[in-house]
C-alpha positions as CSV (number, residue, x, y, z in Angstrom):
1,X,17.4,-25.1,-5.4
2,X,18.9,-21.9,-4.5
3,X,20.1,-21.1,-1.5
4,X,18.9,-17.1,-0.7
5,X,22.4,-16.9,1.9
6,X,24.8,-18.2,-0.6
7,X,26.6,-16.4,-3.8
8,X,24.9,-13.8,-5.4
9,X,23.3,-14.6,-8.9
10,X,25.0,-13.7,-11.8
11,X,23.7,-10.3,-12.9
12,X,21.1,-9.5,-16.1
13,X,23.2,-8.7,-19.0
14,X,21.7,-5.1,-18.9
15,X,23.7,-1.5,-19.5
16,X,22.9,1.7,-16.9
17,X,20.3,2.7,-20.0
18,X,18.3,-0.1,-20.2
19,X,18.2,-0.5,-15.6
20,X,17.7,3.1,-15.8
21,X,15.0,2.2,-18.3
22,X,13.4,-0.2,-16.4
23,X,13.1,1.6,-13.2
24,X,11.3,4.6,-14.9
25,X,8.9,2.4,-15.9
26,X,8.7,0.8,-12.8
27,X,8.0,4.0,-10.8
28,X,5.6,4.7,-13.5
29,X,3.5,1.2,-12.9
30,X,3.4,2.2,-9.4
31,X,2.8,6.1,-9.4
32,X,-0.5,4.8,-11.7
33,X,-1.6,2.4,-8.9
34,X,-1.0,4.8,-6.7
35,X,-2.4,7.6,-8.0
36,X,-5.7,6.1,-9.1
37,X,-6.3,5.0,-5.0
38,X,-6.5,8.7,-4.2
39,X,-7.1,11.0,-7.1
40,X,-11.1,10.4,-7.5
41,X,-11.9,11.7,-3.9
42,X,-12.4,15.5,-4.4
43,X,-14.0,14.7,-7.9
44,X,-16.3,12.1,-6.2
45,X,-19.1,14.9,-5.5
46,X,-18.8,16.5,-9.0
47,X,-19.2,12.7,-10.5
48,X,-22.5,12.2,-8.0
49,X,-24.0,15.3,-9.9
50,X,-23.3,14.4,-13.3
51,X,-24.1,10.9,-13.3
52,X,-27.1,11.9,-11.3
53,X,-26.3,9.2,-8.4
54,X,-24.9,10.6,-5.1
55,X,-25.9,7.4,-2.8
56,X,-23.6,4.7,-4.1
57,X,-20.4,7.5,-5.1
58,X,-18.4,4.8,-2.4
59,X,-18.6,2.2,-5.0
60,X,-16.1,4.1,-7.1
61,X,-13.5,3.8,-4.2
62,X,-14.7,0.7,-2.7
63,X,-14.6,-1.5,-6.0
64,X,-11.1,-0.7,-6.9
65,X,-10.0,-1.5,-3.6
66,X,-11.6,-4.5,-3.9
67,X,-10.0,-5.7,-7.0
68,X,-6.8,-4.7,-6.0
69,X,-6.2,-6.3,-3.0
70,X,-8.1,-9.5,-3.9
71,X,-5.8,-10.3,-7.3
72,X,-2.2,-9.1,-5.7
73,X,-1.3,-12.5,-4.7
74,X,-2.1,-13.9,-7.9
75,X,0.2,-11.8,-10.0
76,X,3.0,-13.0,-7.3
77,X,2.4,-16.3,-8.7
78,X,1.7,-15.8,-12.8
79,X,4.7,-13.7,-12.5
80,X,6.4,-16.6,-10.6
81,X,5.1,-19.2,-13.0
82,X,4.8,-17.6,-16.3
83,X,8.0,-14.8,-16.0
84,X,7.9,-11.3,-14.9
85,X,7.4,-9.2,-18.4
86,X,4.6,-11.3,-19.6
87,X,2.3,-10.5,-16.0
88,X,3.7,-7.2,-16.0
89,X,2.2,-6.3,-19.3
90,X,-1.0,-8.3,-18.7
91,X,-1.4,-5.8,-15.7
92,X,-0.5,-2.6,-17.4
93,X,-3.2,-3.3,-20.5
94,X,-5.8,-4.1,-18.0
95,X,-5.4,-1.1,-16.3
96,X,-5.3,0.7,-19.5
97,X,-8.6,-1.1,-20.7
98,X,-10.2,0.1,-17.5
99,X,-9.4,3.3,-17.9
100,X,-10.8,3.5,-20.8
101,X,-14.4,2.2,-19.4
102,X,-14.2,4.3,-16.5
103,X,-13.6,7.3,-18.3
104,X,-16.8,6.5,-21.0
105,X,-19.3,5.2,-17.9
106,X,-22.6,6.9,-18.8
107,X,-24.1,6.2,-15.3
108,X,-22.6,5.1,-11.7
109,X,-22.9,1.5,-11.6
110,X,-21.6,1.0,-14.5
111,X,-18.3,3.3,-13.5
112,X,-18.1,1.1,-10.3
113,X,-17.9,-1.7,-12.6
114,X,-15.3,-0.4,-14.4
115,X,-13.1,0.8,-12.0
116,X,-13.3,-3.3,-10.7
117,X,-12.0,-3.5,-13.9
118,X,-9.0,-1.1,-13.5
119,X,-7.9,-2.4,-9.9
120,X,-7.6,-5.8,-11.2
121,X,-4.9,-4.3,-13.3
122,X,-4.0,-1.5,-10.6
123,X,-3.5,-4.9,-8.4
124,X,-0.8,-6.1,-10.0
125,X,1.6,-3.0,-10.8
126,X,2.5,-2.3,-7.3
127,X,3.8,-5.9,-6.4
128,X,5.4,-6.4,-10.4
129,X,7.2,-3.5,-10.1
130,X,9.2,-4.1,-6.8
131,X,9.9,-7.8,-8.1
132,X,11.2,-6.8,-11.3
133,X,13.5,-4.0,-9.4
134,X,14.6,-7.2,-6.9
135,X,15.4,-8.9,-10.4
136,X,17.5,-6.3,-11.6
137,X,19.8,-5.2,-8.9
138,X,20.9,-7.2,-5.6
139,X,19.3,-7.0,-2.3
140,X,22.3,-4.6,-1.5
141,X,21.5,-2.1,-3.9
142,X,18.4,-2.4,-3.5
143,X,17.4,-0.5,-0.9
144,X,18.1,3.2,-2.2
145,X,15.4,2.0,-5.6
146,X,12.6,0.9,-2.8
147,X,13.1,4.8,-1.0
148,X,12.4,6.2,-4.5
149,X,9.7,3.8,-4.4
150,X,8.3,5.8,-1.3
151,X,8.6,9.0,-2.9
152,X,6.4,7.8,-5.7
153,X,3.6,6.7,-2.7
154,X,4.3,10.5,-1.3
155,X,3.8,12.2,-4.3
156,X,0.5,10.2,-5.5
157,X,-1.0,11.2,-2.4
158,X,-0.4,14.6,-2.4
159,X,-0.8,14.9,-6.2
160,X,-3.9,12.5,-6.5
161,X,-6.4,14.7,-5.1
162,X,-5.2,18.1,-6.5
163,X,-5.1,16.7,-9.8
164,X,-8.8,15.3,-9.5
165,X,-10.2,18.6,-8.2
166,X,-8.3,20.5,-10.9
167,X,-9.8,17.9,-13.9
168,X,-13.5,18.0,-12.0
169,X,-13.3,21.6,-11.7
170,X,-11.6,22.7,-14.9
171,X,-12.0,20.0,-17.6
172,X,-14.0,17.2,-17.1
173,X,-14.6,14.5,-14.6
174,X,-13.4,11.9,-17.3
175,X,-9.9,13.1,-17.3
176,X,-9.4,11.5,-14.0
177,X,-8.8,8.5,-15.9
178,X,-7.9,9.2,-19.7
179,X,-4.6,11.1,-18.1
180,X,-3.5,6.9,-17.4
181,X,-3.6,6.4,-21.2
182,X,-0.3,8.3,-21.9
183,X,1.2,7.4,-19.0
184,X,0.3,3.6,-20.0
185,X,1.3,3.3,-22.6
186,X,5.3,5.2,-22.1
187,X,5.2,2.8,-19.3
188,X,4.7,-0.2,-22.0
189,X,7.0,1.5,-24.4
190,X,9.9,1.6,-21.7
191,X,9.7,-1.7,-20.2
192,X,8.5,-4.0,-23.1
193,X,11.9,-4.9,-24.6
194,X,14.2,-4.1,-21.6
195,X,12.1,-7.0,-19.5
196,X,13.4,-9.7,-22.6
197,X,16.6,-9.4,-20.9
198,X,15.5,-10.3,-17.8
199,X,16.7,-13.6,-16.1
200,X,14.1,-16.1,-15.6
201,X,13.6,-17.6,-12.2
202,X,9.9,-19.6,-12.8
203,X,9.3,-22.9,-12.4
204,X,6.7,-25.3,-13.6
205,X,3.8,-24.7,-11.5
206,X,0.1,-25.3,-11.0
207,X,-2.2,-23.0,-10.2
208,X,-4.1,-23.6,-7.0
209,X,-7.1,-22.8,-8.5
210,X,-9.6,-23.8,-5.3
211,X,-6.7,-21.3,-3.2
212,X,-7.1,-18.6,-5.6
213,X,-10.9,-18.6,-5.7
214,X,-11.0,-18.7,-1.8
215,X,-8.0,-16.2,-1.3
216,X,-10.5,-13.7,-3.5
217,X,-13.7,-14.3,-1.6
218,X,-12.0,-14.0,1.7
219,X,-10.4,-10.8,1.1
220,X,-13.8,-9.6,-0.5
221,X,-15.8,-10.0,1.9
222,X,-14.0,-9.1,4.7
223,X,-12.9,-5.8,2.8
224,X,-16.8,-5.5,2.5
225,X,-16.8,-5.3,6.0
226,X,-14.3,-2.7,6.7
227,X,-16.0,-0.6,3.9
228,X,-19.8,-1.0,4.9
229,X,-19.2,-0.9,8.5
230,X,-20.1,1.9,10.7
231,X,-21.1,3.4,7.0
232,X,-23.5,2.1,5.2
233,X,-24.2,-0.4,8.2
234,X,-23.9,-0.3,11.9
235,X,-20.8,-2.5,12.8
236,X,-23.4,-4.4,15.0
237,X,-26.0,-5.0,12.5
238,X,-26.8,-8.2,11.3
239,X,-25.8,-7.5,7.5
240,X,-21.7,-6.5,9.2
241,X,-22.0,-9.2,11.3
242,X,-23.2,-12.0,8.9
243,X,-20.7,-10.5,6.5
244,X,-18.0,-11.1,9.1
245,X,-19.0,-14.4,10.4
246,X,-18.7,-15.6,6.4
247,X,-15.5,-14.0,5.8
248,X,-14.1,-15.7,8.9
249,X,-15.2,-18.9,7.8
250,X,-13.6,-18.5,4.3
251,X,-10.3,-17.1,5.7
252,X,-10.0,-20.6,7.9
253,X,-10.9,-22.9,4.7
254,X,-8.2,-20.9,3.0
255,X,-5.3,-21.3,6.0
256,X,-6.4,-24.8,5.8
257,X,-6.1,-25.7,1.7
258,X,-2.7,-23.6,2.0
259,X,-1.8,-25.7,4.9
260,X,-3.0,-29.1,2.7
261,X,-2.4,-28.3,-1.0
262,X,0.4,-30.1,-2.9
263,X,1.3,-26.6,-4.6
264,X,-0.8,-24.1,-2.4
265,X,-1.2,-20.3,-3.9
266,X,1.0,-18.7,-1.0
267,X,3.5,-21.3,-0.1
268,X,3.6,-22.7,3.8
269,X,7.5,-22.0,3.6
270,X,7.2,-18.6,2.8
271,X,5.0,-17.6,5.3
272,X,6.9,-19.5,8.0
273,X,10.3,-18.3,7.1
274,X,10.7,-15.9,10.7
275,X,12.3,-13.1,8.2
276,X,9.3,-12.5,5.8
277,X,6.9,-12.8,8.6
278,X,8.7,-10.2,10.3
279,X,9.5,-7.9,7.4
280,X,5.9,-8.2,6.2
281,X,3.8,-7.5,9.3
282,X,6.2,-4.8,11.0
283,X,6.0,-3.2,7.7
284,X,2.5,-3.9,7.2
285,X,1.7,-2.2,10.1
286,X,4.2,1.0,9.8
287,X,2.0,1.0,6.3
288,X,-1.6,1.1,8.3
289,X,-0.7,3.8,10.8
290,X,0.6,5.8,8.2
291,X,-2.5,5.3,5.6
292,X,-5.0,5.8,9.0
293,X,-3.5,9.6,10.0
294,X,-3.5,10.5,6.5
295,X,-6.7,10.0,6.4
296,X,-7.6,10.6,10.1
297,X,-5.6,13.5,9.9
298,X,-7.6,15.8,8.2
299,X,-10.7,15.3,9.4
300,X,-9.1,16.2,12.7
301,X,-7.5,19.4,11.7
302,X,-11.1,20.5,10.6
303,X,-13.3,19.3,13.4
304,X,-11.7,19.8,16.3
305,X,-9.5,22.7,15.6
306,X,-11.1,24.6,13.5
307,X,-8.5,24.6,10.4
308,X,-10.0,25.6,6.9
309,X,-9.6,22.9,3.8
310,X,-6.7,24.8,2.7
311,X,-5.0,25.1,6.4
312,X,-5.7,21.1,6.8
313,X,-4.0,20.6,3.6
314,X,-0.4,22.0,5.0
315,X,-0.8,21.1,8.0
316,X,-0.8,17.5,6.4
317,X,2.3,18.3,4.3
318,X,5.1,17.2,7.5
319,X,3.1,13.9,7.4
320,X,3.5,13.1,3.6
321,X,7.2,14.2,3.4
322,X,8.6,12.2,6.8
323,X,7.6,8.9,4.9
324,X,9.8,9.2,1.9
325,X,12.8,11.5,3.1
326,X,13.0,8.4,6.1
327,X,12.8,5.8,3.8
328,X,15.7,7.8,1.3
329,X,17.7,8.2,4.0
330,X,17.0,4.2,5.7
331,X,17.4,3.0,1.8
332,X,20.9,4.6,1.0
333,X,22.4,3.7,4.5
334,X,21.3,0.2,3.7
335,X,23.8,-0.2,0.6
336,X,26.5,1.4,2.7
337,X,26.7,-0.8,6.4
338,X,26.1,-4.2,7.5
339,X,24.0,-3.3,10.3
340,X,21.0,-2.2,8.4
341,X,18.7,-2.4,11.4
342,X,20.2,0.2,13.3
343,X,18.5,3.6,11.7
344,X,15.0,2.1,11.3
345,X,15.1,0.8,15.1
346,X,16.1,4.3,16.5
347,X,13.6,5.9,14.5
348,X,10.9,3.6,15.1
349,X,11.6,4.7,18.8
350,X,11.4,8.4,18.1
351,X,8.5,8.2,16.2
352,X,6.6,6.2,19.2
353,X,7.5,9.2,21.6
354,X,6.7,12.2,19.1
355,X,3.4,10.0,18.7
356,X,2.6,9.9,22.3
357,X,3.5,13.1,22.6
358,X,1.2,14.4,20.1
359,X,-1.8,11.8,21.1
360,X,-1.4,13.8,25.0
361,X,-1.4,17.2,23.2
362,X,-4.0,16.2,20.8
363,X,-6.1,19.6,20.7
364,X,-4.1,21.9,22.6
365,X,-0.8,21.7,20.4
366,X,0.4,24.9,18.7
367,X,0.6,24.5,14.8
368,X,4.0,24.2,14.7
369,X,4.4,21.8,17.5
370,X,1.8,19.4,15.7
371,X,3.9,19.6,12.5
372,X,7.2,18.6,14.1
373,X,5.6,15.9,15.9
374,X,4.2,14.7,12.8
375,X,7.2,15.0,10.9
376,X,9.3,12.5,13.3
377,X,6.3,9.9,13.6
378,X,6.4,9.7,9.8
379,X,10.3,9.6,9.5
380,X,10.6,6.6,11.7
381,X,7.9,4.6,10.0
382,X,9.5,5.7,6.6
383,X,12.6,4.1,7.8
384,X,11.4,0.8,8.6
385,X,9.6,0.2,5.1
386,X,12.3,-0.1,2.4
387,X,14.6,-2.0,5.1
388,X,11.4,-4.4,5.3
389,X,11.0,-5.1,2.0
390,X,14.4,-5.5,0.9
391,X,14.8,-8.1,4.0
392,X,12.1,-10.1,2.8
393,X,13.1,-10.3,-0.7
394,X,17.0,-11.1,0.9
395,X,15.6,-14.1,2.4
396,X,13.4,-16.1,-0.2
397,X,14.3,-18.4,-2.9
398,X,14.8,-16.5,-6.0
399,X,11.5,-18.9,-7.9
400,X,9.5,-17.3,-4.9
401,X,10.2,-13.4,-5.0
402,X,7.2,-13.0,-6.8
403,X,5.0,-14.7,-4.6
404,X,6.7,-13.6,-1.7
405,X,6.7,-9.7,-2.5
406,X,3.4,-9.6,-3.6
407,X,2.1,-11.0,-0.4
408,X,4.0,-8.3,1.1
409,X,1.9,-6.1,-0.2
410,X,-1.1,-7.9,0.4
411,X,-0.6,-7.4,3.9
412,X,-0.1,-4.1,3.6
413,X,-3.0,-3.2,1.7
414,X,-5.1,-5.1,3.5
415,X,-4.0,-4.2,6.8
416,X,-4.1,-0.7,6.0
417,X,-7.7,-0.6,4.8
418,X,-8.4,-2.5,8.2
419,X,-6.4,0.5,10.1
420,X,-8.3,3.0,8.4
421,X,-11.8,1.5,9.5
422,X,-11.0,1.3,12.7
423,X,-9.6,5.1,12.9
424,X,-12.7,5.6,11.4
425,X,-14.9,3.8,13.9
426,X,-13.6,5.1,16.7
427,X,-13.3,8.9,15.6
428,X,-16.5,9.0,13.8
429,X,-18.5,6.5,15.8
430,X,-17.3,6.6,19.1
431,X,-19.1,9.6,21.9
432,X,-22.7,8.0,21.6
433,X,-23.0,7.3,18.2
434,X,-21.8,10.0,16.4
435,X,-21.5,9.4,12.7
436,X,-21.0,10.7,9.3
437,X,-24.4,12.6,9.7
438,X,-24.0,13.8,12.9
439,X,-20.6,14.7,11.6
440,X,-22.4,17.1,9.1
441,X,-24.7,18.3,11.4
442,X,-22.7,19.7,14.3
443,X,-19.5,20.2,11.8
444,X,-17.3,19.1,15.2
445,X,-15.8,16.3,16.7
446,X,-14.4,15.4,20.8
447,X,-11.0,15.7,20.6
448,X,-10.7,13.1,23.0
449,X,-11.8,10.7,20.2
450,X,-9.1,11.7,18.1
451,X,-7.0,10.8,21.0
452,X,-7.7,7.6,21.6
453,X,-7.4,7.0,18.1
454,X,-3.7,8.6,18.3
455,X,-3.1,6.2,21.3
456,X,-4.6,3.0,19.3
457,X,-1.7,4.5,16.5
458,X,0.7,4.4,18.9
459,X,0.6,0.8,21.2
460,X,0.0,-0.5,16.7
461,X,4.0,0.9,16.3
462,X,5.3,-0.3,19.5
463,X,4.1,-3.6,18.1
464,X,6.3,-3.0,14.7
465,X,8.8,-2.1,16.7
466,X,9.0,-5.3,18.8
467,X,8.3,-7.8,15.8
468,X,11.0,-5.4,13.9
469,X,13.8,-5.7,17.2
470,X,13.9,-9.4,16.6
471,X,13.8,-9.8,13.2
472,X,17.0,-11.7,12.1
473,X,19.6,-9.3,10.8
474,X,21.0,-11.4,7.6
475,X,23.8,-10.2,5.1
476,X,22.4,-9.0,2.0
477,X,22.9,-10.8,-0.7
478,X,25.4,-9.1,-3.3
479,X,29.3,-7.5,-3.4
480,X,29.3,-4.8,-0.5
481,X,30.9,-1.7,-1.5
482,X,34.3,-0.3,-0.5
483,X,33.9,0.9,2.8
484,X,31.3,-0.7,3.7
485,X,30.5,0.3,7.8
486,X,29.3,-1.7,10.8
C-alpha cells in the first residue's frame, strides 16, 4: 500500500507534448460539462415555442442535473477499478451520443430524455479530468493546472448563455448541442493515445452494486426536491415533503451499507480521513455561494434596482472573473511555498467582510461599489478551491484518487444545487409568498430579501473558513522547486 506522505511516485514516461496534450484535452472534457450546465438557458423559451411545450422546458435543465450528479461517484470508481483512459472515453462517447439525441428531439420529453442521456456522460468528465491531471503531474505542480481549471468554469458560464442566445436566435436551437460533436471528438483525438502512457494505480475491485443503486436514488430524489420545490410545488406540500421524507430514508440506508459493505462504493477511509473532509466541504461550500450569487445575482440587479438585461450582465462580470484570477493566483503560489494555506485564509477573510459589506448595502450601493465588493467576495472563494482540491488529492492513496476526487465533486455539485434552492426560496418565496408569478406580475422584488439571502451567503463562508483554518497543512507530495518560500 502506498503511503500518500512518503516518496513521490515515479513519474509517467510522457514528454511536454504529449502533458501538454493531455491537459488540452482535459480542459476540453470539462469546458463541455461545463458549458452544457448553462448554455440552454436563454435558448430554453425559443425551444418551448418550437417544440410546442413551454410547461415542462425545466426538464431540459433539471434531467441533466440529475444525471450528472447521480453517476459522478461511479466514474470515481470504474476509473479506479478499470483505469483512467478506458472511463474517460466511456464518458466522452456518451456525451457525444447524447448530443446527438438532444439535438434530433422532435418533441420535449423526449429532449429531456436525451439530455439524461448526455449528463450521464457530462457526469463523468468533470471528476476524470482532474484525476487524470493528479496522474500526470505531482500534487506540487498541480495546483497552477486546477486554476486553469477555474478559468475553464469562468468562461463556460459567461460563454454558455451567449452562445445559446446567439444559436437560438441566429441558427437554430439544435446547435446548442451539435457544436459538442467537434469538440468531442478533438477531445478523443488528443487524449486517446497519450492516456496509454498513463501509470495504472487500479486494483481488483467489486462493484458495490446495492451502494451504487442507492447512491443514485438518494441523490435523485433529493435533487428532485431542490428542483420541484418552491416551483413546481410548495416546499410544504405533501408531494416536497413526501419526496423528502423518502430521500432521507434512502440517504440513511446508504450511510449505513457504506458503513457495512466489505468493498463499499465510497470508501469509510476516505471520508474519515480529516483532510479530504475538510478540503471537500470548505470547498464545496466556497463552490455553493459562488453558484447561488451567480444565479441570485442577476435576478437582483433587475428587480430591485432596476438594471436592464444588458446592465445585469456587466454588472455580473466582477463576480465571474474574481473566481479564476483567485484561484490563478492561490494555484501558482501553491507550487512556489510550503505554507500553501496562507493566501486562501487571508482571502477567505476579505471576502467575508466585502460580503457583509455588500449584504448591509444591498440596494443602496453605487454601481461601482457593488462591483468591487463583488470582485473580492469572488477572489477569496477562488483562492480556496484549487488549494482544496489539490489537498485532498495530496492526502489519499494513489488506488483511491479516483474515488476520492470524484466525490469531491459530488459534494460540490450537490451542494451547490442545494445553495441555489435555498437562494431561490428565500428571494423568490419569502415576503408572503411571493413567487415566480408574482415575480412576473409586479416585475420587483424587497430588497431586504436579497439581503437576507446575502447574509445566509455570508455566515455559509465563515463556515468554510473555520473548517478550512483547521484543515491539516501537509507537504505536498513531489520535489519542491529551488527557492521554494515559507
Amino acid at each position: 500500500m502506498t503511503d500518500p506522505t512518503g516518496p513521490a511516485p515515479v513519474r509517467p514516461q510522457l514528454g511536454p507534448a504529449d502533458i501538454r496534450s493531455i491537459f488540452v484535452g482535459m480542459m476540453l472534457a470539462m469546458f463541455l460539462s461545463a458549458l452544457d450546465a448553462t448554455i440552454v438557458a436563454t435558448a430554453m423559451p425559443t425551444i418551448g415555442r418550437d417544440l410546442g411545450d413551454a410547461r415542462h422546458l425545466p426538464w431540459i435543465v433539471t434531467a441533466y442535473l440529475l444525471a450528472s450528479t447521480a453517476v459522478t461517484p461511479l466514474y470515481g470508481k470504474f476509473a479506479d477499478m478499470r483505469g483512467r483512459r478506458g472511463t474517460m472515453l466511456f464518458a466522452i462517447g456518451l456525451f457525444i451520443l447524447g448530443s446527438i439525441a438532444c439535438a434530433l428531439a422532435p418533441s420535449l420529453p423526449l429532449l429531456a430524455l436525451a439530455r439524461g442521456l448526455q449528463g450521464l456522460g457530462g457526469g463523468g468528465l468533470m471528476a476524470l479530468a482532474q484525476t487524470i491531471i493528479a496522474d500526470v503531474v505531482t500534487p506540487r505542480e498541480r495546483g497552477r493546472y486546477q486554476a486553469y481549471f477555474s478559468g475553464v468554469f469562468a468562461g463556460a458560464s459567461v460563454l454558455g448563455p451567449v452562445l445559446g442566445g446567439f444559436f437560438a436566435q441566429m441558427l437554430h436551437w439544435s446547435w446548442i448541442f451539435w457544436i459538442n460533436l467537434p469538440l468531442g471528438l478533438v477531445t478523443f483525438w488528443l487524449i486517446n493515445g497519450r492516456l496509454k502512457m498513463l501509470p495504472r494505480h487500479d486494483r481488483r475491485h467489486r462493484l458495490d452494486l446495492p451502494g451504487a443503486i442507492l447512491l443514485v436514488c438518494a441523490t435523485t430524489t433529493l435533487m428532485l426536491v431542490v428542483n420541484w420545490g418552491g416551483h413546481a410545488y410548495p416546499w410544504l406540500s405533501v408531494q416536497v415533503l413526501g419526496l423528502a421524507g423518502v430521500s432521507l430514508a434512502v440517504w440513511a440506508a446508504f450511510f449505513f451499507r457504506i458503513s457495512t459493505a466489505g468493498e463499499p462504493l465510497i470508501p469509510i477511509a476516505v471520508l474519515a480521513d480529516p483532510i479530504v473532509a475538510a478540503a471537500t466541504f470548505s470547498g464545496a461550500i466556497c463552490v455553493g455561494v459562488n453558484m447561488g450569487l451567480a444565479i441570485m445575482m442577476p435576478i437582483f440587479f433587475e428587480t430591485s434596482l432596476g438594471f436592464s438585461a444588458r446592465q445585469s450582465g456587466l454588472a455580473l462580470i466582477p463576480l465571474m472573473i474574481g473566481v479564476p484570477l483567485g484561484a490563478a493566483i492561490s494555484g501558482r503560489r501553491m507550487a512556489a511555498v510550503a505554507r500553501y494555506k496562507r493566501l486562501p485564509v487571508v482571502a477567505l477573510s476579505v471576502s467575508i467582510l466585502a460580503l457583509a459589506c455588500f449584504a448591509a448595502l444591498a440596494g443602496s450601493a453605487p454601481f461601482w461599489l457593488c462591483a468591487i465588493l463583488l470582485f473580492f467576495t469572488a477572489f477569496g472563494m477562488g483562492t480556496v478551491m484549487p488549494v482544496a482540491t489539490v489537498a485532498m488529492q495530496n492526502a489519499v492513496l494513489l488506488h483511491h484518487l479516483g474515488t476520492a476526487t470524484a466525490t469531491m465533486n459530488f459534494v460540490r455539485q450537490l451542494f451547490g444545487a442545494i445553495t441555489v434552492a435555498i437562494f431561490g426560496a428565500i428571494a423568490l418565496g419569502g415576503g408572503g409568498g411571493l413567487g415566480i408569478e408574482a415575480l412576473e406580475t409586479h416585475g420587483t422584488v424587497d430588497p431586504g430579501l436579497f439581503r437576507v439571502v446575502f447574509v445566509l451567503a455570508v455566515v455559509l463562508l465563515c463556515v468554510a473558513y473555520a473548517i478550512f483554518w483547521v484543515m491539516e497543512e501537509r507537504p505536498l507530495r513531489g520535489r519542491a522547486p529551488a527557492g521554494t518560500k515559507e
